[in-house]
C-alpha positions in Angstrom: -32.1 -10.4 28.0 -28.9 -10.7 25.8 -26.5 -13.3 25.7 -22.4 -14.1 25.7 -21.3 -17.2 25.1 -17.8 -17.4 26.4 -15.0 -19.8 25.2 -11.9 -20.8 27.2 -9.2 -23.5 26.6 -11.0 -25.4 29.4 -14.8 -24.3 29.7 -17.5 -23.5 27.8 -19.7 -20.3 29.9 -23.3 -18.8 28.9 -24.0 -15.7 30.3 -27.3 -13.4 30.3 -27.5 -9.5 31.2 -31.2 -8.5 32.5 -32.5 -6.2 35.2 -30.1 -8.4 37.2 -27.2 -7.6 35.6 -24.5 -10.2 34.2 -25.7 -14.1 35.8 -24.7 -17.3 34.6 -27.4 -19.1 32.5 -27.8 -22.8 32.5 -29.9 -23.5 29.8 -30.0 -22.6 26.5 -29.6 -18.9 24.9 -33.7 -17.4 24.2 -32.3 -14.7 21.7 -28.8 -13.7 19.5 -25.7 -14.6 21.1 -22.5 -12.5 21.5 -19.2 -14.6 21.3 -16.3 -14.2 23.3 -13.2 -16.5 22.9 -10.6 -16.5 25.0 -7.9 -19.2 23.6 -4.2 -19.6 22.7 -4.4 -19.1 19.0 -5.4 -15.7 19.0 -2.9 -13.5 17.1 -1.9 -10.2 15.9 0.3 -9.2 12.9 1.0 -5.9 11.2 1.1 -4.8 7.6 1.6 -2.2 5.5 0.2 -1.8 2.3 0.5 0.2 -0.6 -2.6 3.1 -0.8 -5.3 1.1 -2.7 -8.8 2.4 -2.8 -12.4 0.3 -3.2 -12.3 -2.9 -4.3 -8.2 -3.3 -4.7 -7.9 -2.4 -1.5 -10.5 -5.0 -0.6 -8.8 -7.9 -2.3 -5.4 -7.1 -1.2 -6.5 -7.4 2.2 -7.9 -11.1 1.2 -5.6 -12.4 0.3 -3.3 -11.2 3.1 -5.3 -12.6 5.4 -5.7 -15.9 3.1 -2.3 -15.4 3.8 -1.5 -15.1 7.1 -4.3 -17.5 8.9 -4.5 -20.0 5.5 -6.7 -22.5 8.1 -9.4 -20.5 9.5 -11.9 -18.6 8.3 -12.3 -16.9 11.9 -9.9 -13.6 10.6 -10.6 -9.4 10.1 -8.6 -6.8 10.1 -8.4 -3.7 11.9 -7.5 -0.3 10.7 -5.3 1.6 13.1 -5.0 5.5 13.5 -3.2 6.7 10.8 -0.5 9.6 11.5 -1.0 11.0 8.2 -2.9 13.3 5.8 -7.0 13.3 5.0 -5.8 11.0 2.1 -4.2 8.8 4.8 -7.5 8.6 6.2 -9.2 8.1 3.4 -6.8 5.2 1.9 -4.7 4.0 4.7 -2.0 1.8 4.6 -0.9 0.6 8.0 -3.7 -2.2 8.9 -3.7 -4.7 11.9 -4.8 -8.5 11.1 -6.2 -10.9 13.4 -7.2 -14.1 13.7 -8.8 -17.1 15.5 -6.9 -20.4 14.3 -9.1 -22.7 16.5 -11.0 -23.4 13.7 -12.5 -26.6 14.6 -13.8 -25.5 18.5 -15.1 -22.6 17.3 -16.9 -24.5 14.5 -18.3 -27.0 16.7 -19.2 -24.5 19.5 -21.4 -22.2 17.3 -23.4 -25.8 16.0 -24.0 -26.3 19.5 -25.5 -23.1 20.0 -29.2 -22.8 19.0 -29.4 -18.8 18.9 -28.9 -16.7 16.5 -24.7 -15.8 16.5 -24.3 -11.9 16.6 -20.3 -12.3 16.1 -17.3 -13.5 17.4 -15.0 -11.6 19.2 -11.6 -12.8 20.0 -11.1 -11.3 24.0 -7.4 -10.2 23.0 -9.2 -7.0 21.0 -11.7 -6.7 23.4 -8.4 -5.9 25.6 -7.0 -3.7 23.1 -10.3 -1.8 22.7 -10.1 -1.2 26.6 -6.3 -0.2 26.3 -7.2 2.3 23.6 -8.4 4.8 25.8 -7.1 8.3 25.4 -6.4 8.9 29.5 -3.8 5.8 29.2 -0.3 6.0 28.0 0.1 4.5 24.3 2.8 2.0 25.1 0.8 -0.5 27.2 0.4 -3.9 28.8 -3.1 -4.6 29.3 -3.6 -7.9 31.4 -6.3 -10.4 32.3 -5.6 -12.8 35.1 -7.8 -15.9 34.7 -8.4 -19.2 36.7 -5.3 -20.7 36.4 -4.5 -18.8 33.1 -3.1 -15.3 32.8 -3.7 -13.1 29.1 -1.3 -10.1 28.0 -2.1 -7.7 25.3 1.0 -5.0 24.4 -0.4 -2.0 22.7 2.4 0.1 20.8 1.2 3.7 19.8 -2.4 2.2 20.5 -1.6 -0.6 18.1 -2.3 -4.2 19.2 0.8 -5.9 18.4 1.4 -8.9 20.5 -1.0 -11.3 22.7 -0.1 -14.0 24.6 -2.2 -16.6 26.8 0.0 -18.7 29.3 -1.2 -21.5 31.3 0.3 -19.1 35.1 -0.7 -19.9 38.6 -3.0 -17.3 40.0 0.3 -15.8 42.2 1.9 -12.5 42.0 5.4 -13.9 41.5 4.5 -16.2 38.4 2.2 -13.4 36.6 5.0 -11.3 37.4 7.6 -13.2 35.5 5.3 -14.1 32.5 5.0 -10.1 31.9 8.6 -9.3 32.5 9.2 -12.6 29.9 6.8 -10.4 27.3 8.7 -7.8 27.9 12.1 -9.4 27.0 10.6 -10.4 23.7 9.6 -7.1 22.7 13.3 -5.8 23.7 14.9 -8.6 21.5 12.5 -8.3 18.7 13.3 -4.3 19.0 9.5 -3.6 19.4 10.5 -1.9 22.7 13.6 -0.3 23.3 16.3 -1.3 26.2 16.2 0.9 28.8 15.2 1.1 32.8 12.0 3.3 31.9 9.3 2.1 33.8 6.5 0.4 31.2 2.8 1.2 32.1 0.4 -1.6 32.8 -3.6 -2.5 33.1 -4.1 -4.9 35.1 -7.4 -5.8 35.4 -7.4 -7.4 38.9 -6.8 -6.6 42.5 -3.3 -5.7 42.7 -2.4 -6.8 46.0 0.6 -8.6 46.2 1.9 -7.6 42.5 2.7 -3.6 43.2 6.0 -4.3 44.6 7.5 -7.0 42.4 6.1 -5.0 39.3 8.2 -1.9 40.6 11.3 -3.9 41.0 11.3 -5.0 37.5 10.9 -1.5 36.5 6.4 -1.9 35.7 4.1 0.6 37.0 0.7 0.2 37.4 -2.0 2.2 35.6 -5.8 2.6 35.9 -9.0 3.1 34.1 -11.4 6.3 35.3 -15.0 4.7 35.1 -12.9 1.6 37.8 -10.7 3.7 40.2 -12.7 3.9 42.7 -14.9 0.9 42.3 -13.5 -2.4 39.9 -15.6 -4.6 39.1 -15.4 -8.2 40.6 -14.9 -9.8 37.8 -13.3 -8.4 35.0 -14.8 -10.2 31.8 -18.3 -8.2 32.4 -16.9 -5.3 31.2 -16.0 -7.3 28.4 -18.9 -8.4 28.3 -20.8 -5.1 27.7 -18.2 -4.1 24.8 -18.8 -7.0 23.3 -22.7 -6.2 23.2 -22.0 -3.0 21.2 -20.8 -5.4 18.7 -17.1 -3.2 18.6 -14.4 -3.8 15.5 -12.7 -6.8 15.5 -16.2 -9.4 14.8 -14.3 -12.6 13.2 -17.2 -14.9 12.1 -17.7 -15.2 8.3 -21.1 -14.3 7.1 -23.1 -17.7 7.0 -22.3 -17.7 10.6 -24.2 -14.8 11.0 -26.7 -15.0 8.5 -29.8 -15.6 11.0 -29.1 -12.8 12.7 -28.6 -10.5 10.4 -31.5 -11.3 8.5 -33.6 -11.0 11.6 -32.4 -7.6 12.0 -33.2 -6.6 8.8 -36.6 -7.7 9.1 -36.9 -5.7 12.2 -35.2 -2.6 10.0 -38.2 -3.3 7.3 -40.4 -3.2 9.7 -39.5 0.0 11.6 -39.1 1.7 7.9 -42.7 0.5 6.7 -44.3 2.1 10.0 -42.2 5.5 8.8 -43.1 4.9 5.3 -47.2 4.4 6.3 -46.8 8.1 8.8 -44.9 9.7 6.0 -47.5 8.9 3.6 -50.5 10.2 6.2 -48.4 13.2 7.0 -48.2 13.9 3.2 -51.9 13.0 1.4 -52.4 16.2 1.8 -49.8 17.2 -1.0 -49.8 14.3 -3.0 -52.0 15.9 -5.8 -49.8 19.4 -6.4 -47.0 16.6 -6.4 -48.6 15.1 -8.8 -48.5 17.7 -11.1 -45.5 19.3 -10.5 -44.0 15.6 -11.3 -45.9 15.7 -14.5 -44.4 19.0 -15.6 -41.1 18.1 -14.7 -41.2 14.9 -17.1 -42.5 16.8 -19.8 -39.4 19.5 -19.7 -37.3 16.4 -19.4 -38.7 15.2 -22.5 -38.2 18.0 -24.7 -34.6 18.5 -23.1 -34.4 15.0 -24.6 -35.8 15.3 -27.9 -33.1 18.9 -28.3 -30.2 16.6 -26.9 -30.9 14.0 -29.4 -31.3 16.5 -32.9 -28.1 18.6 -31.3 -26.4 15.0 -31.7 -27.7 14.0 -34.9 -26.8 17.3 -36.0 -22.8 16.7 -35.0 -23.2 13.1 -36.6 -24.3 14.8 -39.5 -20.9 17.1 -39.3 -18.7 14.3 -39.1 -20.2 12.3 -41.5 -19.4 15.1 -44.0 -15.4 15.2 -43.4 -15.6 11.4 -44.2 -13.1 10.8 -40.9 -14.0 8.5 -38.1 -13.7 9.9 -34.8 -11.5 7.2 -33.8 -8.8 7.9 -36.5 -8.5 11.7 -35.8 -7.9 10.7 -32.1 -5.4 8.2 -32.9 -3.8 10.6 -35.1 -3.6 13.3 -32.1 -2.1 11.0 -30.6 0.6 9.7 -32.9 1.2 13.5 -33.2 2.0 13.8 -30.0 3.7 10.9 -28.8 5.7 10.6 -32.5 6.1 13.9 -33.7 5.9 16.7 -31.6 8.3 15.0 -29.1 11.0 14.1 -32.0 14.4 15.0 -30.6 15.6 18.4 -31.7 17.8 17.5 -34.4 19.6 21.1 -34.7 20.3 21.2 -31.1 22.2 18.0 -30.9 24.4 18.8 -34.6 25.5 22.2 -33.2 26.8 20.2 -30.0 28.6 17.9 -32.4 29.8 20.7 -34.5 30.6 22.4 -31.7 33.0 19.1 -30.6 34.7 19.4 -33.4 35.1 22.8 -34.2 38.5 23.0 -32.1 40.3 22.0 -35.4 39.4 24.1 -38.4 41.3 22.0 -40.8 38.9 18.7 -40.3 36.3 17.7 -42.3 33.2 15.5 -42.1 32.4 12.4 -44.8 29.4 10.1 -44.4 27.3 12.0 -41.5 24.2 10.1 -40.9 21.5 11.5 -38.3 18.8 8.5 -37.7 16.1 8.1 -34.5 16.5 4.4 -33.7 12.9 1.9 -33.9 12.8 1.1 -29.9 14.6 -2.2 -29.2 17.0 -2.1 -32.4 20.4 -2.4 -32.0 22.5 0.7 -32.1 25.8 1.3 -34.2 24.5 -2.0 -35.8 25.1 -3.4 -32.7 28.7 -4.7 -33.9 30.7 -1.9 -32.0 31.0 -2.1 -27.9 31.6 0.8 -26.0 34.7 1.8 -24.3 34.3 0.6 -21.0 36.9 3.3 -19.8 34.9 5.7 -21.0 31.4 4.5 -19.2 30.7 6.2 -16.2 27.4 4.4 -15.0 27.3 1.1 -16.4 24.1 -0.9 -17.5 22.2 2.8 -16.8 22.1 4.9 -20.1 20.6 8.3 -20.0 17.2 7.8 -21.2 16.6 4.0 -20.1 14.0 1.7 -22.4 12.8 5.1 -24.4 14.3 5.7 -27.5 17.4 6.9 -28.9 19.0 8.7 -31.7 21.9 7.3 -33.6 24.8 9.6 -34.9 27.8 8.6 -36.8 30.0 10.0 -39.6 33.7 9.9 -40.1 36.6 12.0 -40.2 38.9 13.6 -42.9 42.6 14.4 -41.5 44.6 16.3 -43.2 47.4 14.4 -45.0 50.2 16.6 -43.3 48.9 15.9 -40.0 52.0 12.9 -38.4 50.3 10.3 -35.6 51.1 12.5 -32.5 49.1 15.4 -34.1 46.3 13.1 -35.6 46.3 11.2 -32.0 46.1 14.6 -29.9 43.1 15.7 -32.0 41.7 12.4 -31.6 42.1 12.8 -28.1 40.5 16.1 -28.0 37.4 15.7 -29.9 36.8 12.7 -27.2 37.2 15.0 -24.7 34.8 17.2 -26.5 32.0 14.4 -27.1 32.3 13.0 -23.4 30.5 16.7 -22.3 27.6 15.9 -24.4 24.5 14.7 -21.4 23.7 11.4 -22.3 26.1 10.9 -25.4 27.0 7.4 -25.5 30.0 6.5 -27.5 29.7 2.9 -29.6 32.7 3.6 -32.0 35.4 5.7 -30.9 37.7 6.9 -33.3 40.2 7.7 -30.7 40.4 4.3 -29.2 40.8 2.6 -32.6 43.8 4.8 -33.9 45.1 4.0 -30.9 45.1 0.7 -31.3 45.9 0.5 -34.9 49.2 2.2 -33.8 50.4 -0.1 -31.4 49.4 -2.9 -34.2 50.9 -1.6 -37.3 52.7 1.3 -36.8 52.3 4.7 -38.5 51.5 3.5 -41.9 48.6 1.4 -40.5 47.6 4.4 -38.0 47.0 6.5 -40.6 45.1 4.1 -42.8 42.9 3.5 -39.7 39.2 5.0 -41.0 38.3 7.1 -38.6 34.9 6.6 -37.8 32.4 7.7 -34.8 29.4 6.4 -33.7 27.1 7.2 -31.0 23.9 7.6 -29.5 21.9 10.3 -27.6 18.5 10.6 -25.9 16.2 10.4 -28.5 13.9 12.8 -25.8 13.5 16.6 -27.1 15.3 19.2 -25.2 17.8 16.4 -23.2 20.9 17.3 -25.7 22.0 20.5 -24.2 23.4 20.2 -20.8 27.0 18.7 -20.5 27.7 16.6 -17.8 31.0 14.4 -18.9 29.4 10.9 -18.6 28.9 8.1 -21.3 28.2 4.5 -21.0 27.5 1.1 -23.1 
């Protein structure tokens, strides 16, 4: 015979399945005991998480669930289907948690119980387990009228995500109103949408005196195959059953189940000894060529050994001779690499600025300096700030945290040129350097001749050093393509 011990908010219920069927047992429990509670503070709660694998995944999951029920160790998580790939499947990241937070009945209940506890399952997934079934629409109210007491799981694309017990008379008009009042709570929390479609529901009872008043408020019933034509009188023994399979959803930590599980695996070691015993009769027969065969393989693993272990001394013996640790030639590929053979082309980026201020033969450049910036030092010497005018993104500069290349250098005017014709090339070489990708002026020459103008006059104008500085991705290849923005 197994057991079910069932909880409610008001009873306490033993049941035993034999040759009988389901009967109520008044004693104690003679075997492991199947848990079924049926209380208030049973909830869902969706999450997503990001695609972990192993033990990450395992840990985040924790401490969700540390989380979300911090007061009960009665919690588990289920894994809905995943509309996704094979490595959706594999790693998902939409998961369902649930949790008991009766802590203390559920505690004291399972010290009462002398048996062996197989697991506790809360009867809102037992409900969702039932609702899961492919012949029944995906957006579902499966409900459970008890004495007194009326239960209401919403499924949403086969997802548990609501369950509510309510203390309803058994009447149609009641039960009637605490579904539409579910209802109205998934509409305002946007889990259903508004509409006058007709919502599908299980109810697992006689329906007599509900049909009409569930069609006026726009809820049509549905029905499961296996009960059409025959329901069950009471609708907890099918529960009952799925609970005996011992289904997803089992909430009891593992020292609540360590009796059982221990006796099962004794069972297991026994079964496995008896196959272990017949293989080894079956197989005497064979044991000596075995034997041997064994003994030939570990000889050819031994000299595979032995020619591993000289090919190895022999490359030791190779390296030892260029006097270079390992280590230090891999560090050096690397600094090759990450240093070297990514340095920013400087050719590339001098033709660009030769290119800026090739549109007036008669200048010439004093003082050009070409340097790749240490990361985190300040650019320009860090003394100059960029034109805000001429920043296009602010607080984003092409190329981020990675390094940069710092350019500066100034220019010689020609004596003969007066302020407007010194100003206008001024102005056009900005123009020029602004269509350099990622060219971030820190000194503009432009800006300060301007100013020195308005200061001083001419005679200070044309005193004004005219000095550029800048800086550009310090990436190789980024230097080429003009795209007319600059920034701080």
């Amino acid at each position: 015979m197994k057991y079910v011990l069932y909880l409610s908010p008001t009873e306490r219920q033993l049941w035993g399945r034999g040759a009988q069927g389901w009967q109520r047992i008044p004693g104690e429990p003679g075997g492991p005991v199947w848990v079924i509670s049926d209380l208030v503070e049973e909830s869902f709660a969706a999450i997503r998480t990001p695609r972990l694998f192993g033990r990450d995944r395992a840990s985040y999951l924790a401490r969700q669930l540390a989380t979300r029920y911090p007061d009960t160790p009665y919690r588990n998580y289920l894994i809905p289907s995943q509309e996704d790939d094979l490595i959706g499947r594999i790693a998902p990241t939409r998961y369902v948690l649930l949790g008991v937070e009766a802590a203390e009945r559920l505690d004291s209940e399972l010290d009462a119980t002398r048996g062996p506890v197989a697991g506790v399952w809360p009867v809102s997934m037992l409900l969702a387990l039932l609702g899961r079934d492919r012949e029944l629409p995906p957006d579902l109210f499966v409900v459970l009228p008890g004495p007194g007491t009326l239960r209401i799981v919403f499924l949403k694309d086969r997802t548990p995500v609501l369950t509510r017990l309510t203390l309803t008379a058994n009447q149609p008009k009641p039960q009637v109103d605490e579904i539409v009042r579910t209802l109205r709570h998934l509409e305002n929390t946007q889990i259903v949408p508004r509409g006058r479609q007709d919502h599908p529901v299980l109810l697992l009872a006689d329906p007599g005196g509900l049909e009409g008043l569930l069609a006026v408020a726009h809820l049509r019933l549905v029905t499961l195959r296996p009960w059409t034509a025959a329901p069950p009188g009471d609708w907890r023994l099918p529960l009952f059953d799925l609970a005996l399979q011992s289904p997803a959803g089992q909430l009891a930590p593992l020292t609540r189940r360590s009796d059982y599980l221990v006796a099962r695996l004794s069972k297991a070691s026994l079964v496995l000894a008896a196959v272990i015993a017949l293989a080894g009769i079956a197989g005497a027969g064979n044991n000596l060529w075995s034997l041997f065969t064994m003994l030939g393989e570990s000889r050819r693993l031994d000299d595979s050994i032995q020619q591993i272990n000289a090919r190895i001394a022999a490359v030791e013996l190779d390296i030892a001779r260029y006097g270079v640790a390992p280590e230090d030639v891999q560090r050096a590929l690397a600094l090759n690499e990450e240093e070297i053979a990514s340095a920013p082309d400087m050719e590339r980026q001098l033709r660009r600025i030769a290119g800026a201020l090739a549109i007036d033969p008669n200048l010439r450049l004093k003082d050009l300096k070409w340097q790749l910036l240490a990361p985190g030092a300040p650019p320009c010497n860090a003394s100059a700030v960029p034109d805000p005018a001429a920043t296009a993104v602010p607080g984003q500069e092409a190329g981020g945290d990675k390094r940069k290349v710092e350019l500066s250098f100034e220019l010689a005017v020609p004596a003969s040129y007066g302020p407007r014709d010194r100003a206008q090339t001024l102005r056009n070489i900005f123009g020029e350097l602004a269509g350099i990708e990622g060219l971030v002026l820190w000194q503009d020459a432009n800006k300060d001749y301007a100013g020195g103008i308005l200061r001083g006059g001419s005679t200070l104008g044309a005193a004004t050093k005219l000095s550029w500085c800048m800086t550009l991705p310090g990436v190789s290849g980024n230097a080429d393509a003009p795209s007319g923005k600059s920034k701080p």
